[in-house]
Each structure stands twice: as C-alpha cells, then as structure tokens.
N, C-alpha and C positions, 0 to 999 in steps of 0.2 A: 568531635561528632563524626563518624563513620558515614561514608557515603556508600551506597550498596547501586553495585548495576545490573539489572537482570535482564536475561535473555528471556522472549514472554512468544507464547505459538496460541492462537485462537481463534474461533470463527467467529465471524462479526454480524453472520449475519441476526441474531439476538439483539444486536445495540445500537445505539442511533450514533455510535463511532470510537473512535480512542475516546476523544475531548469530555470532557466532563460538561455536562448540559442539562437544562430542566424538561426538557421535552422527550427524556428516554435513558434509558441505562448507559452506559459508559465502558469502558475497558477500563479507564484511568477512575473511574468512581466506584468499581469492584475492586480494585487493585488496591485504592487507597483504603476502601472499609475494612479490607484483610488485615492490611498492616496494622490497621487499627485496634483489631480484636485478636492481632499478636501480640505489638506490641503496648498499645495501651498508648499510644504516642500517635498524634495527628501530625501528619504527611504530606507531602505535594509529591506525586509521580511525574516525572515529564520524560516523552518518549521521544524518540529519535523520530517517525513518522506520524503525523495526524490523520490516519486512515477515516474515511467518512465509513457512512451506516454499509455494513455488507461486505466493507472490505475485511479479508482475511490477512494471518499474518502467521511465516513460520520461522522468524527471526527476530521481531521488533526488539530492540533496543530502549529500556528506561533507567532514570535511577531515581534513588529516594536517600533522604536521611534520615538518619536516627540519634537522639543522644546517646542510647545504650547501644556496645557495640553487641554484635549475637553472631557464632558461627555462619558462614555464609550457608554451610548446609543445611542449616536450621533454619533460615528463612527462606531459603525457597523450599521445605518442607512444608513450613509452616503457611505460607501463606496459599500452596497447593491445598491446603487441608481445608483454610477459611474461604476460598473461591467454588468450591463446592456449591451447587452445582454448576456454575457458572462454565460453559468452555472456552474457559482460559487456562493456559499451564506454564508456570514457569520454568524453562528447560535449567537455567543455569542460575546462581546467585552469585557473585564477588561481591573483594570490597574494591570499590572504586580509588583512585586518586582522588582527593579534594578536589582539583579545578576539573574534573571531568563533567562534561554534559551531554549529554545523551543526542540532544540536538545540535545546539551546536557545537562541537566536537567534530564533528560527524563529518570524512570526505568524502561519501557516496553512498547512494541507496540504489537497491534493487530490485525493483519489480517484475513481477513474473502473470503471466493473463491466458487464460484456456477457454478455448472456443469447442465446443462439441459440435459434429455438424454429422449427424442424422438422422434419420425419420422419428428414432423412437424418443420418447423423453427418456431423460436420466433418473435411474430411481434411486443407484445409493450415490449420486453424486448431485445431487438437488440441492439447489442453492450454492453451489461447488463451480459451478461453469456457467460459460453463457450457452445455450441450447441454440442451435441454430438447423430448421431441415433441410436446408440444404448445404453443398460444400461452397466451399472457399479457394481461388486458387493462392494456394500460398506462395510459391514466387514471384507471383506481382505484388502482392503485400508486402514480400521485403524489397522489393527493389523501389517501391513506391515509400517505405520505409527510411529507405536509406538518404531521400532527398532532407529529409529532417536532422540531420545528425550533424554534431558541430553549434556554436552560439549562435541564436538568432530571436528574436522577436516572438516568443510561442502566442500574441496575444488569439490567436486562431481559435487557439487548442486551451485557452481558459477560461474558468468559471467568472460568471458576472460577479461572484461573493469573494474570488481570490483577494487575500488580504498584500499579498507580498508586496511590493515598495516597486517591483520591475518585473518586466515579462521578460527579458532578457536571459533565458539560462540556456546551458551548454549540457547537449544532447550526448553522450559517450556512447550507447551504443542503441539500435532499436532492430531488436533479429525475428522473427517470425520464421516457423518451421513446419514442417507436418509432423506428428508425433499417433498414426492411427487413425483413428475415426477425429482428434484432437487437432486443434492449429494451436500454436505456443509462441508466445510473444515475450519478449525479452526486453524490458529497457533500465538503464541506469544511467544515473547522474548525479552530479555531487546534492541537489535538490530540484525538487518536482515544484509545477505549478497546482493549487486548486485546480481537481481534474482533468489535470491536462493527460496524464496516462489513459482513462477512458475515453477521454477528447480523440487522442490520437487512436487508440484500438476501432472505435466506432467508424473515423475514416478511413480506415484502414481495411474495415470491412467492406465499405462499397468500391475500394478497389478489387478485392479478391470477389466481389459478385460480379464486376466487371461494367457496374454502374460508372466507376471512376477508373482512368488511367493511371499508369504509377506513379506521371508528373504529374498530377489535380493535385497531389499532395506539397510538392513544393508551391502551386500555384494557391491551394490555400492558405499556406504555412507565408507565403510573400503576403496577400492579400493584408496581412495583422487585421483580421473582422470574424467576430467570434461568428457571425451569420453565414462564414461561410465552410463551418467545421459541420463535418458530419453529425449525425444525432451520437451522442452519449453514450457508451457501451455501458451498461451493468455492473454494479460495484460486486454482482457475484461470484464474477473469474479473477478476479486481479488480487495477487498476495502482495503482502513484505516480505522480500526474503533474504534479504541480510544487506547491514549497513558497515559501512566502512570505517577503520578510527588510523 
C-alpha cells in the first residue's frame, strides 16, 4: 500500500480549517473527496499543521494511502483537477516511506504573519493581512519578542480549547521586521500551541503601539494566565510555510 505525501498551498480563508468538521468545509475534507473521485478509494489525509478557520498555508505537509499505486505526477494532477474550485493546490506529490507521518515525523514548523499598517484598506490583499491604521514600532516587538524564546510554560499565550497534554514547548525563533508599509513575524518550533502564534502576534502588537514595554511580554509569558495575553491577532496574516522532516 503506497503512502503519498503532498506539499499542499491554500487560502483558508473559505473553511472553517484543515480539520475535517460538521460546522464547515475543511481542507482535509476537499482533499479527501478529490482522492476519492480519483481514486475511487476512501482516504484519511493527516497534515503536519492543524491550521484553524482563515489560516493560510504555502507549504503544508500531508499524506494519504492508497492500495493502487499511481505515478506521483498523476496524483497531484489529479487531484489539482477534482479540488476545483476549491483554493487549494497541490505543489508537489511523492511517495512516501511507510513509517512516514506528516505529523508526527515532523521536527519543526514555520510560521510566518503580516501586519499592514496604513490608512488605506487593502484591496488585493483582503483577507491576506491583518489591516491595521496605524504603525507599529517594530523593534520593540522584536526585542519584546525575544523575551519568549527558549522552553517555557506558553500557558499565557494558549487557547482555552488547546487539546495538547502540556503547555511546555521550546520557542526557536520569533523575529519581527519592517518589510514597507508591512511588519513580518517569524516564528518556529518543533510544535505550536492552540493559537499561541496569534496569542503571541496580538501581544506583540501592543508592544509596537507602545501600550506594553518589551518586558510585559516576559512578564506575561511568567505570569502562565491566559487573562493576561493580549487580544488574539486574526487568523488572516499567519501562514504555514514549511515543515521540517
């Protein structure tokens, strides 16, 4: 039985997330009906990231099996064909190793997050960024940034719904830049909490409004009381954009 792993790029904002669920469309419940109406074979897709509703993605990492094997360039043609109109795309197909898992396999992911900060709204980049009118200073976001980085307690910075076993993970890098009218955020780690990358962008903005200093952030980040994390950035600037094997 051939294990296939695809490289997958898509906007999210259309589905209520990867996860396959009864309250909205899915990335992993288009992905699976494609395969379905390729190969005629019912599927489980599991992704390297569980992205929620809005988040984007230009790297995710899944794989699927199959009892039939089918050239790799045939299936990600293929299933580019049955995902119509969906935007979703598959950049790449292989075949996998058997013990390979998309999830866990995986030593690090990376996310990426864009702030626009001027008067006007965005018109071809809507739903693309967070809009914000006014600016940001971006080097006290990263140096407020940088008190986070290294293992610690994130329960600050996560969701009331996060499912994982421990708040405990190891921050590798979190950079914020100017890039133009844009602020760019950078973080990676071997894995993410339930919203803790919006968790963190959100505080990280009222550093850069200058509402917070750039030690509020380790003083949050000690505190472990999700009441005292900034409000929640918008799932519409944050990608996937590549995982590590």
């Amino acid at each position: 039985m051939p294990r296939y792993r695809l490289i997958i790029e898509y906007d999210g904002g259309p589905f209520a997330g990867w996860q396959r669920q009864d309250n909205g469309p899915s990335i992993q419940g288009a992905l699976e009906q494609a395969i379905f109406k390729f190969a005629q074979e019912i599927s489980t897709v599991s992704g390297a990231g569980r992205t929620d509703a809005g988040v984007h993605a230009m790297a995710q990492v899944a794989h699927f099996d199959l009892a039939k094997e089918f050239p790799p360039d045939k299936v990600r043609d293929a299933l580019n064909h049955f995902l119509r109109p969906d935007p979703i795309a598959v950049i790449d197909a292989a075949i996998a190793a058997p013990d390979f898992h998309a999830r866990f396999s995986a030593l690090g992911r990376h996310y990426f997050y864009r702030i626009l900060c001027r008067r006007a709204p965005p018109a071809l980049e809507r739903g693309h960024v967070w809009h914000l009118v006014r600016d940001l200073d971006a080097e006290a976001m990263h140096a407020g940034a940088q008190n986070l980085i290294g293992q610690h307690d994130f329960t600050t910075f996560r969701s009331s719904e996060c499912q994982a076993k421990s708040p405990v993970k190891t921050l590798d890098k979190l950079e914020v830049r100017r890039a133009g009218d844009e602020i760019h955020i950078e973080a990676s780690a071997r894995s993410f909490l339930h919203n803790q990358v919006r968790s963190m962008v959100g505080s990280l903005k009222l550093v850069g409004e200058g509402k917070w200093q750039p030690l509020d952030m380790a003083r949050a980040l000690e505190a472990k009381d999700r009441a005292e994390c900034g409000p929640v950035a918008p799932p519409d600037g944050l990608y996937l954009v590549g995982v590590d094997y």
